[in-house]
C-alpha positions as CSV (number, residue, x, y, z in Angstrom):
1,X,110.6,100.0,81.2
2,X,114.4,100.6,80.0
3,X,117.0,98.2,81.1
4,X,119.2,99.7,84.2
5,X,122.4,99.6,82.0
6,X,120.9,102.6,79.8
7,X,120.1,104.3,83.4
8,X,121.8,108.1,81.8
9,X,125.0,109.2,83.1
10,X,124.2,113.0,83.2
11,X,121.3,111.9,85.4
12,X,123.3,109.9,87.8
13,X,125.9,112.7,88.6
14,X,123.2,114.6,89.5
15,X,122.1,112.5,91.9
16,X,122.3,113.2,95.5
17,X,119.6,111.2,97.8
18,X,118.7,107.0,96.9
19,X,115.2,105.6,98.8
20,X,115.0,102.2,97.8
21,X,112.1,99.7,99.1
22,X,113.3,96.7,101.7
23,X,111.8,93.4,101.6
24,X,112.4,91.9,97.9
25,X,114.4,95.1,96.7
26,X,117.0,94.6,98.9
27,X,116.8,91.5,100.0
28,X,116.1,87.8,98.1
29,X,114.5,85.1,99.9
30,X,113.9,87.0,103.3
31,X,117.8,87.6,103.5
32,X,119.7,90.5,103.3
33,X,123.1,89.7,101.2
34,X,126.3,91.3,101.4
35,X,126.4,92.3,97.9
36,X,123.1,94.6,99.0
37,X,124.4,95.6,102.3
38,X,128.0,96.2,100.8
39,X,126.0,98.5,98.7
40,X,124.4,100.7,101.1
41,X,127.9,101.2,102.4
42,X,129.3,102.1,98.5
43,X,126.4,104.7,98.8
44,X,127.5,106.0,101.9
45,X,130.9,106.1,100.7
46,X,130.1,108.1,97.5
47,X,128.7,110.4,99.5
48,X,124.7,109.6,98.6
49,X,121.9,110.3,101.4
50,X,120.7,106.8,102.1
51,X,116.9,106.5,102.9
52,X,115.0,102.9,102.9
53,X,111.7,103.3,103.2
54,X,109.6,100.2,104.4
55,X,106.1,98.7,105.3
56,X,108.2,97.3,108.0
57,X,107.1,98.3,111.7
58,X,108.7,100.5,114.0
59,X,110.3,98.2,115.9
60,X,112.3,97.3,113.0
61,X,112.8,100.9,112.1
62,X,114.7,101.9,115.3
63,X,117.1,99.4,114.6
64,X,117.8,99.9,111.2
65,X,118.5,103.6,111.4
66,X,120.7,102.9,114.6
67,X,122.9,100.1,113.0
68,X,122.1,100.5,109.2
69,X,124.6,103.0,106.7
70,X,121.4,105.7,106.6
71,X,120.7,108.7,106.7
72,X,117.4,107.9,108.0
73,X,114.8,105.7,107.6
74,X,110.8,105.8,106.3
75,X,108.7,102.8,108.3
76,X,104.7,101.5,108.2
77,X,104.3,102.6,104.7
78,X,104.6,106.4,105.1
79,X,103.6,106.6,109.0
80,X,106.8,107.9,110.2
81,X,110.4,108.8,109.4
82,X,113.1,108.1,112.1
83,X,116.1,109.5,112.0
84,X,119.5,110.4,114.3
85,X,120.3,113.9,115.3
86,X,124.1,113.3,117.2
87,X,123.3,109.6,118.0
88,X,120.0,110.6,119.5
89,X,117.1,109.3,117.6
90,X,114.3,111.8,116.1
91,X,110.7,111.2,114.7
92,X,108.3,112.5,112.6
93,X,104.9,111.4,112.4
94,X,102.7,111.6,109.4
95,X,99.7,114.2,110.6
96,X,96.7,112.4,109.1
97,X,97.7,109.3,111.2
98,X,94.0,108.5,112.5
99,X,95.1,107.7,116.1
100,X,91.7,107.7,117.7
101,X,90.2,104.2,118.4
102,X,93.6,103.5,115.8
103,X,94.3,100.2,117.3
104,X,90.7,99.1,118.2
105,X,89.5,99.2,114.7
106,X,92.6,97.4,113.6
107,X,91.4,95.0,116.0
108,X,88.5,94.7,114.4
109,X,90.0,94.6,111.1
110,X,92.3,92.0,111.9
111,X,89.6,89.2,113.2
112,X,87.2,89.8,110.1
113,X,90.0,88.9,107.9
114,X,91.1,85.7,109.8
115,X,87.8,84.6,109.5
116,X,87.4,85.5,106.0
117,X,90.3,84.3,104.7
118,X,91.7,80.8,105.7
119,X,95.2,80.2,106.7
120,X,95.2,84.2,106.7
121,X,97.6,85.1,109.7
122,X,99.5,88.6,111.3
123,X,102.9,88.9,110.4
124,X,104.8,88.2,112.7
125,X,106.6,91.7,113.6
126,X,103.3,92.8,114.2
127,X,104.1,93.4,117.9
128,X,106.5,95.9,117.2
129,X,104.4,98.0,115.0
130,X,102.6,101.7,115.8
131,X,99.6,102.5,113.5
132,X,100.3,99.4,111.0
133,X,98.0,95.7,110.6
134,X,100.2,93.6,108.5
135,X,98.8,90.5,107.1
136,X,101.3,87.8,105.9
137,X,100.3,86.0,103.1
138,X,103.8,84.4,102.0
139,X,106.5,85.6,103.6
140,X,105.7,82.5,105.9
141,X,103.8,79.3,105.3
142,X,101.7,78.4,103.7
143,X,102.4,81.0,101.0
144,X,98.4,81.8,99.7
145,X,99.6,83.9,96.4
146,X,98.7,86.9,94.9
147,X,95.3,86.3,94.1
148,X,94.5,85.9,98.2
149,X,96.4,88.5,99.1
150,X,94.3,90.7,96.5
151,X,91.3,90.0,98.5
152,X,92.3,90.5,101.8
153,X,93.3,94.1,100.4
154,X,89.4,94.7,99.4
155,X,88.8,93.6,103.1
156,X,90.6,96.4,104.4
157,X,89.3,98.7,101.8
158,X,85.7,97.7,102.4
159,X,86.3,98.4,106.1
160,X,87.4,102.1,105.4
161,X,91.1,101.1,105.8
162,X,93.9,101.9,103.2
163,X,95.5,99.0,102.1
164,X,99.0,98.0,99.9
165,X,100.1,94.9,98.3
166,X,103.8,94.2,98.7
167,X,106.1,90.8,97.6
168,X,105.3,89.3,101.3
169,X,102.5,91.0,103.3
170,X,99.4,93.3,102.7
171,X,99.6,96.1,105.1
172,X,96.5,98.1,106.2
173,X,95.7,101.2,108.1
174,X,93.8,104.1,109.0
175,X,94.9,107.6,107.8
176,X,95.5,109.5,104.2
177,X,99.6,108.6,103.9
178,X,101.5,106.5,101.8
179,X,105.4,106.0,100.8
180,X,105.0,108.9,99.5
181,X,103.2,111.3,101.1
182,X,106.3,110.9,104.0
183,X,109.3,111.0,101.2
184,X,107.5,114.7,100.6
185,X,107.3,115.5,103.8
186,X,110.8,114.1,105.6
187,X,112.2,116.1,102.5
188,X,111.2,119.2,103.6
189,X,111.3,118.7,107.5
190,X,114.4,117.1,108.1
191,X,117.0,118.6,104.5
192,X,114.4,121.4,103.7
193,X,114.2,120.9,100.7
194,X,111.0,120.7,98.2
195,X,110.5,117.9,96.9
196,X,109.0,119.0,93.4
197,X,112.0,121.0,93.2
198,X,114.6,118.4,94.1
199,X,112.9,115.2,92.8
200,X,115.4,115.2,89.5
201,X,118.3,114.5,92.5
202,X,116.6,111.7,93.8
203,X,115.9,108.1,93.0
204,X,113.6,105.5,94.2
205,X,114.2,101.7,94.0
206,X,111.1,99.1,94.4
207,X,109.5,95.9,93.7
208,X,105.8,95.3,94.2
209,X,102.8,97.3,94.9
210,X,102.7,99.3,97.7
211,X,106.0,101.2,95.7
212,X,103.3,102.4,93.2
213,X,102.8,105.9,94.2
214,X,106.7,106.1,94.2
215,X,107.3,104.8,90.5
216,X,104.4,107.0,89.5
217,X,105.8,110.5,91.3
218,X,109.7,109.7,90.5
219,X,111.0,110.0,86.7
220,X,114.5,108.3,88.2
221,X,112.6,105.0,89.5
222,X,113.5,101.9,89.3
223,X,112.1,97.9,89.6
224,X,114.2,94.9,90.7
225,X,113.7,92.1,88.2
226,X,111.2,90.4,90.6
227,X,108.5,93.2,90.1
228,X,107.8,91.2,87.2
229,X,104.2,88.9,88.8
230,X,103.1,92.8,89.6
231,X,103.5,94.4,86.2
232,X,100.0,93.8,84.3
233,X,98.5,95.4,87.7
234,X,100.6,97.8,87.9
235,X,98.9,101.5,86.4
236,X,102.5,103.1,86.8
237,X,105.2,101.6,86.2
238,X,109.2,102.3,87.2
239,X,111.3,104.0,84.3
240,X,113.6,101.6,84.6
241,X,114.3,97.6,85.5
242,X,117.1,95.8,86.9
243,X,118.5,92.6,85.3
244,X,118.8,90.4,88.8
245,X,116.0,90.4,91.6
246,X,116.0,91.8,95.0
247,X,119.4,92.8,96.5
248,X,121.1,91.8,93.4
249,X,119.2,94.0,91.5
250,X,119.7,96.9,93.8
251,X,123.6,96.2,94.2
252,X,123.7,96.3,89.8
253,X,122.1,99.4,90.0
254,X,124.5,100.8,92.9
255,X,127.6,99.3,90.7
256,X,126.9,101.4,87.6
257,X,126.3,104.7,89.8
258,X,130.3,103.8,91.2
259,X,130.6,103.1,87.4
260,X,129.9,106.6,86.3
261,X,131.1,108.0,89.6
262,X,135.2,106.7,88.7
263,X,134.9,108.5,85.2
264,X,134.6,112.1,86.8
């Protein structure tokens, strides 16, 4: 991975569209800081389409593209894409979502893992979630590490479910989408534009796991420092890596794009 300070000034003026990752890329410790939010705003400002895209439900979703500087925003690990059309709010649904039975065999999911897994719990935004079983392993107490979370992923897999690590939760469901299956898809539907031929003018920014298919797919990717416990796992990794973790990270990166930006 090359350190963000060599991230190449011809490639940043080209730049039009930033996705970046939520929990642990843009914020540190749970919280979202000013210097990351401030960011999103800088983005805004230099004119960048802004696009998080979360494991986070859709509850959480409605509000961010609502209140949030975005352009629109990608929720449940690939599941949907909301976004606002003259304040009204618009949705787009991945089609391989598997919605019959959907929420039974979550169900069932969910109870084989509690017992299999002590001190194994739902997340708590659970409630506000659409086609999405997150399992929290540290984002509350007791924090159970990597290695737990690890094999409550091969419970979902061994149940038929697709399953992703990231810094906080492992999030499983049923249906053939990811992060970026939707990135591809949002592209085309809502800017029309392909992605294989516009992928140069976007970048992603992540931190853990369930960013994988993103660092793999995008040569303009990058890691906040804290994707560092996920690396040796990791079969594709981002081009490039951030000095400071989480928001910080993501708010150096955003600096030296306003860096190149005041030279033109």
């Amino acid at each position: 991975m090359i350190k963000i300070q060599n991230f190449p000034a011809k490639t940043a003026k080209n730049l039009k569209a930033v996705f970046m990752d939520i929990d642990g890329t843009l914020t540190n410790d749970g919280k979202l800081l000013p210097q990351a939010y401030n960011s999103l705003w800088q983005l805004k400002e230099m004119g960048f389409r802004v696009v998080p895209v979360t494991g986070r439900p859709a509850g959480w979703c409605d509000l961010i593209v609502r209140q949030w500087p975005v352009d629109g925003v990608i929720g449940e690990n690939g599941a949907f894409a909301f976004w606002l059309e003259d304040k009204k709010l618009k949705r787009l649904f991945h089609p391989t979502i598997a919605k019959p039975n959907m929420k039974e065999k979550l169900a069932e999911v969910k109870e084989i893992i509690l017992k299999e897994i002590p001190g194994s719990r739902v997340a708590a935004g659970y409630a506000y979630s659409l086609f999405d079983l997150p399992i929290d392993f540290r984002e509350e107490e007791p924090d159970l590490g990597f290695r737990v979370a690890e094999d409550i992923k091969n419970i979902f897999e061994r149940l038929g479910a697709t399953a992703k690590v990231s810094d906080i939760h492992v999030n499983g469901w049923f249906g053939d989408y990811n992060k970026l299956a939707m990135v591809r898809l949002f592209s085309q539907e809502v800017w029309g534009e392909n992605l294989e031929e516009y992928k140069e003018q976007y970048v992603f920014c992540g931190d853990s796991p369930n960013d994988e298919p993103m660092f793999a797919y995008f040569d303009n990717s990058i890691a906040v420092a804290n994707i560092s416990p996920f690396i040796a796992n990791l079969k594709s990794l981002p081009t490039y890596i951030s000095t400071n973790e989480g928001g910080l990270g993501f708010a150096e990166f955003v600096d030296i794009l306003a860096s190149y930006k005041n030279k033109t």
